[in-house]
C-alpha positions in Angstrom: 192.9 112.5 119.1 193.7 113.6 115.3 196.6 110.7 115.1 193.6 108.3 116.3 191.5 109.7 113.8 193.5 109.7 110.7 195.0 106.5 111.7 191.2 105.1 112.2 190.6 106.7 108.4 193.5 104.4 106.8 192.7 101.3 108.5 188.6 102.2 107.6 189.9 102.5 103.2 192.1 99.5 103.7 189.1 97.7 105.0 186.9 98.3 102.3 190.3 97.8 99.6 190.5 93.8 101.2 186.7 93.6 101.3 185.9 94.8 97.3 188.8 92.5 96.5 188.0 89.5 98.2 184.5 89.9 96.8 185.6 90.6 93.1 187.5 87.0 93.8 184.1 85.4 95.0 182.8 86.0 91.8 185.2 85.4 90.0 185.3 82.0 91.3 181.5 81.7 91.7 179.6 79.0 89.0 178.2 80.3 86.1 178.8 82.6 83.2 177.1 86.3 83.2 177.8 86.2 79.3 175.3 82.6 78.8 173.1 84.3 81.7 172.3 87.5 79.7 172.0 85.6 76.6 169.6 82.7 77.6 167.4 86.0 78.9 166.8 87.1 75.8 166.6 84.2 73.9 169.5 83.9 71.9 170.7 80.4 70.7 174.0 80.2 73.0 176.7 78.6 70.6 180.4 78.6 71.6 181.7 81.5 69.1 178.4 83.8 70.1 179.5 83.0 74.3 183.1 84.0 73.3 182.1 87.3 71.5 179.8 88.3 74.0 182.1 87.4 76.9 184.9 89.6 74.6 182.6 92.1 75.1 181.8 92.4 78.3 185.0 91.8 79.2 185.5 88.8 80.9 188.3 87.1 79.4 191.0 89.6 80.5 193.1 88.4 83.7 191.4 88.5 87.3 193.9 91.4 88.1 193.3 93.2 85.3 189.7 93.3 85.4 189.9 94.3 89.4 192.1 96.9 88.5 190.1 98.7 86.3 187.0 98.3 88.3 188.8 99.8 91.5 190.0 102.7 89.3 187.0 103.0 87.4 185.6 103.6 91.4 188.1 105.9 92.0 187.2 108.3 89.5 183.7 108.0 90.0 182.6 105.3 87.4 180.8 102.5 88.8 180.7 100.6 85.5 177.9 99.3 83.4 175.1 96.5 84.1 175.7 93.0 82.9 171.8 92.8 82.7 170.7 95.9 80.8 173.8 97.6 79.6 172.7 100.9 82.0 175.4 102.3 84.3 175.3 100.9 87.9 175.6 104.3 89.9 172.3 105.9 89.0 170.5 102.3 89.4 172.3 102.0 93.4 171.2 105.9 93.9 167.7 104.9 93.0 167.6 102.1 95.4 169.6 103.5 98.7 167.6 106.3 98.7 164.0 104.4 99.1 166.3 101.6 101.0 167.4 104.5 103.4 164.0 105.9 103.7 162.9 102.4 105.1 165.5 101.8 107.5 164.8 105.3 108.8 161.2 105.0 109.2 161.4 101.5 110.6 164.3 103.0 112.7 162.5 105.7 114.1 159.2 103.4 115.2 161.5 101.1 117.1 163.0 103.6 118.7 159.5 105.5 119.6 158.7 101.8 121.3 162.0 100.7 123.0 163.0 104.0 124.8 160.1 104.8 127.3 159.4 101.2 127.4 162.8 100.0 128.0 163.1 103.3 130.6 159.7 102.4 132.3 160.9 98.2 132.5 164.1 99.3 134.3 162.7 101.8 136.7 159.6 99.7 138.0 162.3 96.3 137.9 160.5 93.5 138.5 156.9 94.6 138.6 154.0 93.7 136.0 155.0 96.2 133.8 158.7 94.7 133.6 157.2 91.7 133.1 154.8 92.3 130.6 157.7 94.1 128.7 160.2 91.8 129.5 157.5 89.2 127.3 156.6 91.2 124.6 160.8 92.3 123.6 161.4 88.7 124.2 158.9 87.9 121.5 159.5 90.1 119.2 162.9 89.4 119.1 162.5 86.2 118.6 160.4 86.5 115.6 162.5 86.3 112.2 161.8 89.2 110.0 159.6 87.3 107.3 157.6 85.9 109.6 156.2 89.0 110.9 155.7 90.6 107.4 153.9 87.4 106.5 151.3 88.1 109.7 151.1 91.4 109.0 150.3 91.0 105.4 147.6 88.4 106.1 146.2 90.2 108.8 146.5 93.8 107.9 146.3 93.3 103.6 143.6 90.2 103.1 141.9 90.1 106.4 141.3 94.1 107.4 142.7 95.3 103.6 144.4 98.2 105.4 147.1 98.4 103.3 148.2 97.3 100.2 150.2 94.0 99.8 152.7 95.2 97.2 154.2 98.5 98.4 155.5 100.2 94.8 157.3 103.1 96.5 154.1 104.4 98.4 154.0 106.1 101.4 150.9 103.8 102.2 153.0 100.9 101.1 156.0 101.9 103.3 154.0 101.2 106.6 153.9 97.2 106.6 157.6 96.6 105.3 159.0 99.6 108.1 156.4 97.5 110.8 158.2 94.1 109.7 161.7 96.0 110.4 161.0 97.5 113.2 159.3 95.1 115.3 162.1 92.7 116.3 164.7 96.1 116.2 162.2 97.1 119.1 162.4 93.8 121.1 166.1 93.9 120.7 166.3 97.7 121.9 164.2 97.6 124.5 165.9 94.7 126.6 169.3 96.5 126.4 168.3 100.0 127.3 166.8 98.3 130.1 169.9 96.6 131.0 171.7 99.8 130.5 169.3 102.0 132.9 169.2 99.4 135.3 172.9 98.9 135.6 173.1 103.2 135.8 170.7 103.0 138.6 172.4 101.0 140.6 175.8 103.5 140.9 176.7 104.8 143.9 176.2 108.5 142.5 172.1 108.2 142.1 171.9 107.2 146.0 174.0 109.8 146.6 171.8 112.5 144.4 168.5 110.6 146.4 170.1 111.3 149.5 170.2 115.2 148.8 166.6 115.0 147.7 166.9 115.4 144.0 163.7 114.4 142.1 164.0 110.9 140.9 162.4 112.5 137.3 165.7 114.9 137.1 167.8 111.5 138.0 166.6 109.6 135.5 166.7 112.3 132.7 169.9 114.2 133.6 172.2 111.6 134.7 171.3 107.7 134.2 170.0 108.1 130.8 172.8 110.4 129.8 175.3 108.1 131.3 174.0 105.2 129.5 173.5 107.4 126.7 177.1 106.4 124.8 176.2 102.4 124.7 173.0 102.9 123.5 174.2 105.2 121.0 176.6 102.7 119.9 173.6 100.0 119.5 171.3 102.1 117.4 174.7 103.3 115.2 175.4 99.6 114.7 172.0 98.6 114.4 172.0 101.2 111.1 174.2 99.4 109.0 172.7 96.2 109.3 169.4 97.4 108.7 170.5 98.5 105.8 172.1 95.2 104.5 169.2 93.1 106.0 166.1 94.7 104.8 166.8 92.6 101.5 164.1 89.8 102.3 161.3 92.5 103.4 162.1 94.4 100.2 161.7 91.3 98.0 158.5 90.1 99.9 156.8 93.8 99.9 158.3 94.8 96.6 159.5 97.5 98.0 162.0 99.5 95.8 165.1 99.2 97.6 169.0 98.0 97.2 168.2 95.0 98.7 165.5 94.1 96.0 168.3 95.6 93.3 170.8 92.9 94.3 168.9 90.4 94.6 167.6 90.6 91.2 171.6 91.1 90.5 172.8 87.9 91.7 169.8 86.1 89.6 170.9 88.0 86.8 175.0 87.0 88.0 175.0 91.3 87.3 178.4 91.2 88.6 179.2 95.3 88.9 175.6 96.2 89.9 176.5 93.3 93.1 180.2 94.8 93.9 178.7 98.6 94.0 176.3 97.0 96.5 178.6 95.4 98.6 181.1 98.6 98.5 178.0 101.0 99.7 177.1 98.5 102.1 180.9 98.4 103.5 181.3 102.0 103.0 178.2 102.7 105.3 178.9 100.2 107.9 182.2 101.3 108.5 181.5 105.2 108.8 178.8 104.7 111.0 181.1 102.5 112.9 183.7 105.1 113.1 181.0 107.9 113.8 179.6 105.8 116.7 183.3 105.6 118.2 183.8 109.0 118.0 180.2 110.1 119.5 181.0 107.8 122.0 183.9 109.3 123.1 182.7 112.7 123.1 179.1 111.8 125.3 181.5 109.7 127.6 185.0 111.0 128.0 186.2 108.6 130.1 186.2 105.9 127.5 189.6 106.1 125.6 189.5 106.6 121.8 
């Protein structure tokens, strides 16, 4: 189990090595000139010796390789470099935005989850009743509903039409509620049809008619054995979900204002900030991965069976 562990490890940091370099080489080969970007922002005449200083200074004339290599060991011992927009280092600036990018994935994650579980549970258990249909309907349309649509609804409905809520969120608790409704309405749909794929396929082993047969109570079934059976897939679904909620909440940030990574990067790529977008895309990689590799391992430990 160590080997397959460490070995795991390796392959995870050669993983993100390929991924930081092939996007360093995506912007390197990308159209347009950071340098003429930041100048045209603030409104300096851009003449060819005033684009060659400031692309002197910020670097960009070295070699591709040389400029990847001091980036990656710059990472290494734990500088993240400076903004192309503002001049301000890049770490504090990510910090900033995972945190309250984090804080909506969470939320967002925990009301789906609230939702999916007993519904997907209940849809299973009473299969092909009302109920499963009436479930069955309302996962299938909120899982079919892209992400900006909903936030657009709710926003019309909820900001102009009730003014529950405020329709630019600034970091408020208040303001958190719409974008974390948005996020977690389709993760709902999504959840709910496959733990009620995985409880229906439990219930139909051999080993709950056998536990029926001695008379144990279909409540102690359900709780200590088919949904702690199915326990390790689901897992793995909500683990995977993580990560790309975390990289996909970028369009409900920008709609809701919300304060996030996703709203950071965006304003990066408009601003061709090209360190503030590769320490996005390494935390991104880094979390994806772990939680990957934490899901594997959970999984493995709730279901034994299942070789690592």
């Amino acid at each position: 189990m160590k080997k397959q562990i460490a070995k795991r490890i390796a392959e995870l940091i050669i993983m993100l090595i390929v991924l930081s370099f092939l996007t360093f080489l995506l912007m390197y080969l990308a159209p347009g000139d950071p340098a003429e970007k930041r100048l045209s922002s603030q409104g300096i005449a851009v003449t060819k010796e005033v684009l060659q200083a400031e692309q002197e200074r910020m670097g960009l004339l070295r070699p591709f390789m040389v400029r990847y290599g001091e980036w990656l060991g710059g990472i290494l011992h734990g500088d993240w470099g400076v903004s192309f927009k503002d001049d301000m280092p890049v770490a504090p600036k990510l910090v900033s935005g995972l945190r309250n990018t984090m804080i909506l994935a969470l939320s967002s994650l925990m009301l789906a989850l609230i939702v999916s579980i007993p519904l997907g549970i209940a849809s299973a258990v009473k299969k092909n009743s009302v109920l499963d249909h009436i479930v069955r309907l309302l996962s299938f349309i909120g899982n079919a509903l892209p992400n900006f649509l909903i936030s657009v609804l709710l926003m019309y409905f909820l900001c102009i039409v009730l003014n529950l809520f405020p329709v630019v969120a600034n970091g408020s608790i208040q303001g958190l509620c719409l974008p974390a409704l948005s996020l977690a309405i389709p993760m709902a749909g999504r959840f709910t049809r496959q733990i009620r794929t995985e409880v229906m396929e439990q219930l139909d082993q051999e080993y709950v008619t056998g536990l029926r047969t001695r008379g144990v109570r279909e409540k102690d079934i359900l709780i200590n054995n088919v949904f702690h059976n199915a326990s390790g897939h689901i897992f793995t679904i909500i683990a995977l979900q993580i990560g790309t909620l975390m990289g996909g909440s970028v369009v409900i940030e920008t709609i809701f204002r919300w304060p996030g990574i996703g709203k950071l990067v965006m304003d990066s790529i408009n601003a061709r900030d090209y360190p503030t977008i590769m320490g996005f895309v390494l935390i991104m990689g880094t979390i994806y991965v772990v939680i990957n590799f934490i899901s594997d391992v959970l999984y493995h430990v709730l279901d034994p069976r299942v070789q690592y």
